[in-house]
C-alpha positions in Angstrom: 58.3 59.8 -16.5 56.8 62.8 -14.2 58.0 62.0 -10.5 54.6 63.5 -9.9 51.0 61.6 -11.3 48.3 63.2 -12.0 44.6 62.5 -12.8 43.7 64.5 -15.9 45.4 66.7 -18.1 44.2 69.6 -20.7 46.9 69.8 -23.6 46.4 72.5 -26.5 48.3 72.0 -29.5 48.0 68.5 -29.0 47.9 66.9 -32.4 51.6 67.0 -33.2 55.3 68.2 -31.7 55.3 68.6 -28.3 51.6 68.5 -27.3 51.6 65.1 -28.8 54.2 63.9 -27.0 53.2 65.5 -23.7 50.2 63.3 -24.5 52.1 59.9 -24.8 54.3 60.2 -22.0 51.4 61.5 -19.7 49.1 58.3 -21.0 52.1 56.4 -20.6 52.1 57.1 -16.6 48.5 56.7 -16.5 47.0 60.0 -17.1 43.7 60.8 -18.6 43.6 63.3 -20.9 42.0 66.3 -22.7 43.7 66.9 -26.2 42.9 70.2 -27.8 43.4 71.2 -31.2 42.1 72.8 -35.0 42.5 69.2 -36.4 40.1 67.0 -34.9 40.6 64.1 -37.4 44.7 64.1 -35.9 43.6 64.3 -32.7 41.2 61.0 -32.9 43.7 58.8 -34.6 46.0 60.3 -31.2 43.2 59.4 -29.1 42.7 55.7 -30.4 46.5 55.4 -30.5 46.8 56.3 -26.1 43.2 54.5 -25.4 44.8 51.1 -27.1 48.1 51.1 -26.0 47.7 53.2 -22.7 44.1 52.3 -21.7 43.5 55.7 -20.6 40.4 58.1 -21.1 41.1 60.1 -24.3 38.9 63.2 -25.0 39.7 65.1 -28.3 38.0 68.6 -28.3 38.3 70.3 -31.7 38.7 74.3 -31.1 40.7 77.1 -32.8 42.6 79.0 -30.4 42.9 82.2 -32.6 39.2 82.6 -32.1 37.4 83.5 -28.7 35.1 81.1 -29.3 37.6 78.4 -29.5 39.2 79.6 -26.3 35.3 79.4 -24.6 34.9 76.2 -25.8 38.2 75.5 -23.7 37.2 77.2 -21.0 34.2 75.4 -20.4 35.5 72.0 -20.8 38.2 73.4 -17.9 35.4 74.0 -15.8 33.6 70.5 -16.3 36.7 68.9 -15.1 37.0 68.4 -11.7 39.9 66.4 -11.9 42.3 68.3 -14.1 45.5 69.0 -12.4 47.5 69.7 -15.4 47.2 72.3 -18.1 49.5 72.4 -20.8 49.8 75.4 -22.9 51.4 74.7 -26.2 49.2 76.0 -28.9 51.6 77.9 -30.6 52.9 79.3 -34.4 56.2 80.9 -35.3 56.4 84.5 -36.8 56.8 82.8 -40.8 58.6 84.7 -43.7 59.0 88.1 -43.5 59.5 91.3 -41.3 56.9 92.8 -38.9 56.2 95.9 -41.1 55.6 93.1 -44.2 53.3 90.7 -42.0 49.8 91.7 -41.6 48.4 93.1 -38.7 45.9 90.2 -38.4 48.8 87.2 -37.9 50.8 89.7 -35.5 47.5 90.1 -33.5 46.7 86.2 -34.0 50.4 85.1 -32.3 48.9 87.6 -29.5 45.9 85.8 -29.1 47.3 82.4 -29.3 50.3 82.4 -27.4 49.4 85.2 -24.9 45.3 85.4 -24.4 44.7 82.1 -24.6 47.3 81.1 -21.8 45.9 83.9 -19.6 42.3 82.8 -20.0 43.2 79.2 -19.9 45.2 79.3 -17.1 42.5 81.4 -15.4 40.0 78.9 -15.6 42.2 76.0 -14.5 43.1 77.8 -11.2 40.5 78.3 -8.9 40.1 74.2 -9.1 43.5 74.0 -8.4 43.7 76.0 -5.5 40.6 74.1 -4.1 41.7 71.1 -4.3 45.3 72.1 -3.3 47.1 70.0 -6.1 48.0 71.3 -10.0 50.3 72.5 -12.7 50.4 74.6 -15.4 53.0 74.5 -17.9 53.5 77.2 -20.7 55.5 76.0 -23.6 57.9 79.5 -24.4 61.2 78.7 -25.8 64.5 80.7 -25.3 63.9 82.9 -28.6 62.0 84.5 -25.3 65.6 85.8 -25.0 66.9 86.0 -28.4 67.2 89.2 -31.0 67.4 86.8 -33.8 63.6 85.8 -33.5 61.4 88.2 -34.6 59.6 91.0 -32.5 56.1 89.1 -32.3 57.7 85.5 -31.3 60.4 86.4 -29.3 58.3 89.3 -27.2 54.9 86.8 -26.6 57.9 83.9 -26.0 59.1 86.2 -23.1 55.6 87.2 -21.6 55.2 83.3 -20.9 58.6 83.6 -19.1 57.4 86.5 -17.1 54.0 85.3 -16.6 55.1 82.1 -15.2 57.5 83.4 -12.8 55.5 85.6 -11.3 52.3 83.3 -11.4 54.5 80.9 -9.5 55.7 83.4 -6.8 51.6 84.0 -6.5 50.2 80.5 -6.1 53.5 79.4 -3.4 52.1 77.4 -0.8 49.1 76.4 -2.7 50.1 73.2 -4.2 50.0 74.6 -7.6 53.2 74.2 -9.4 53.7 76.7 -13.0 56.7 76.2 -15.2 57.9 77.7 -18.2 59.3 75.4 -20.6 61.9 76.7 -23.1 63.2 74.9 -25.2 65.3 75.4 -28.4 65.4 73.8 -31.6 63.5 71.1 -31.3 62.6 68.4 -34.2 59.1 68.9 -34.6 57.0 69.8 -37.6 56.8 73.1 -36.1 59.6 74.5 -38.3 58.1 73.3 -41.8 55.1 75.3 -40.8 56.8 78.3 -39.8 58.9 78.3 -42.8 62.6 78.2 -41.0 65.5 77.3 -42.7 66.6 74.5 -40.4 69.6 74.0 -41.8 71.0 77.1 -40.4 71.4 75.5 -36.9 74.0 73.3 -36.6 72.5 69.6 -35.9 74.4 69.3 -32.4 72.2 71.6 -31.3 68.7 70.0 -31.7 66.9 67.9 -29.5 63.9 65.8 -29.8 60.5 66.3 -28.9 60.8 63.1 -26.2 64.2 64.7 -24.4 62.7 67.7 -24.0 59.4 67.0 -22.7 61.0 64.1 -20.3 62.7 67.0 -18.8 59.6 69.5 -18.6 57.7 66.2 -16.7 60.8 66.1 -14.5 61.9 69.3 -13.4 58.1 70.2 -12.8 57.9 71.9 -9.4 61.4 72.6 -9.4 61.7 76.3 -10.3 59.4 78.6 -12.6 61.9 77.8 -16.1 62.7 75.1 -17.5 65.5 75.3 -20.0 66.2 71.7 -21.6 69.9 70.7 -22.4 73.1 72.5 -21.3 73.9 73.3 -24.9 70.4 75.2 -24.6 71.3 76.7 -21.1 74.6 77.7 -22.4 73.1 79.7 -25.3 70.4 81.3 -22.9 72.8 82.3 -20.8 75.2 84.4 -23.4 71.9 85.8 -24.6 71.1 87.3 -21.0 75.0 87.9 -19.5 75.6 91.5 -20.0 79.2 90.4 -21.1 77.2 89.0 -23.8 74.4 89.9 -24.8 75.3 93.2 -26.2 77.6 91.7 -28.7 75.0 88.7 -30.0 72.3 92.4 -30.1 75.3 93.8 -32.3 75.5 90.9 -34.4 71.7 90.0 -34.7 71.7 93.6 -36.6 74.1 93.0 -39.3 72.1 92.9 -42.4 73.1 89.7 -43.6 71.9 88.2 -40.5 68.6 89.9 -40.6 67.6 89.2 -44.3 68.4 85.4 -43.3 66.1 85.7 -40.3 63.4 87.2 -42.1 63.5 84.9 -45.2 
């Protein structure tokens, strides 16, 4: 449960994975909510699901986040709201089969809009609100491929502008009573991997979590630095991706190509 309630929260990507269960644990404490995604027919049987069991207010808003007007359509609602103190950004897509020079331009420039524009403009609208009102949080779902050379060029470098971003969004906003974290987790048992087409038998299952560990750690570390990393096992790897003792070696390795036809496949 978050040691901190809030009123209403805005969650994109909400129909499954981690947006989903942002939703039930936030219903769970009492939150209303805002549940954004392309599939409104996923996010109404949600909706019912948290109204019956939760007694919460449910709003499903139907919007594709690769398109401005999707985003718009998000924005506006954000305005509306003049209780929303949380905004989750978790719309998100991994980088699929294939290298960047094989991809088309158009999914390279979608991941950009998705995972990059849309928390910019999102988070932009949510603000000023915040800042009013002097309470809020913003959490931007990133992972620790934001650190990792075995994740493709598009993931990995929009992964690590939400790192970035959120550190030095949070540095901004201090004193305000607006919190921002950056959530990164690793493998995480979602449907998000079937989509993406990833082999997930090539991590080792020690080395997953679930989708209710990881966002019970999000809700409580909230407020408590800018990153979030879930799980020491997931801290540990972070960390030898980033030492300097390290990190060289895993670079050295992530080019063997063995290693990069398995990534790209």
């Amino acid at each position: 449960m978050p040691q901190t309630t809030f009123r209403t929260a805005l969650i994109t990507g909400a129909s499954a994975g981690l947006g989903a269960e942002y939703a039930r644990q936030l219903a769970a404490a009492g939150t209303n909510l805002i549940l954004v995604a392309r599939r409104l027919d996923r996010l109404e049987e949600l909706a019912r699901e948290l109204r019956e069991k939760h007694a919460v207010a449910v709003e499903g808003l139907q919007a594709d986040l690769a398109a401005s007007e999707g985003i718009e359509r998000v924005e506006r609602r954000i305005a509306e709201t003049a209780t929303l103190d949380l905004l989750i950004n978790n719309a998100g897509f991994g980088g699929g089969k294939g290298s960047f020079a094989e991809r088309d331009a158009g999914h390279h420039l979608g991941m950009v809009q998705v995972h990059v524009a849309t928390t910019v403009r999102l988070s932009r609208a949510a603000l000023p609100g915040m800042i009013a009102r002097g309470r809020g949080a913003i959490i931007n779902v990133a992972s620790i491929a934001a650190w990792s050379a075995f994740s493709g060029p598009m993931y990995s470098g929009t992964k690590a502008f939400l790192v970035m971003f959120s550190e030095n969004l949070r540095s901004e906003l201090l004193g305000t009573g607006v919190c921002v974290q950056a959530l990164c987790p690793g493998m995480t048992h979602t449907k998000f991997h079937e989509v993406a087409e990833i082999d997930k038998s090539v991590v080792p299952s020690a080395l997953w979590m679930t989708a209710e560990e990881v966002v019970r750690i999000s809700l409580r570390r909230l407020g408590r630095g800018a990153v979030c990393i879930p799980g020491w096992k997931n801290k540990t790897i972070a960390f030898l991706m980033r030492c300097p003792l390290t990190a060289a070696g895993i670079r050295a390795f992530s080019r063997l190509p063995a290693i990069r036809k398995r990534a790209n496949r």
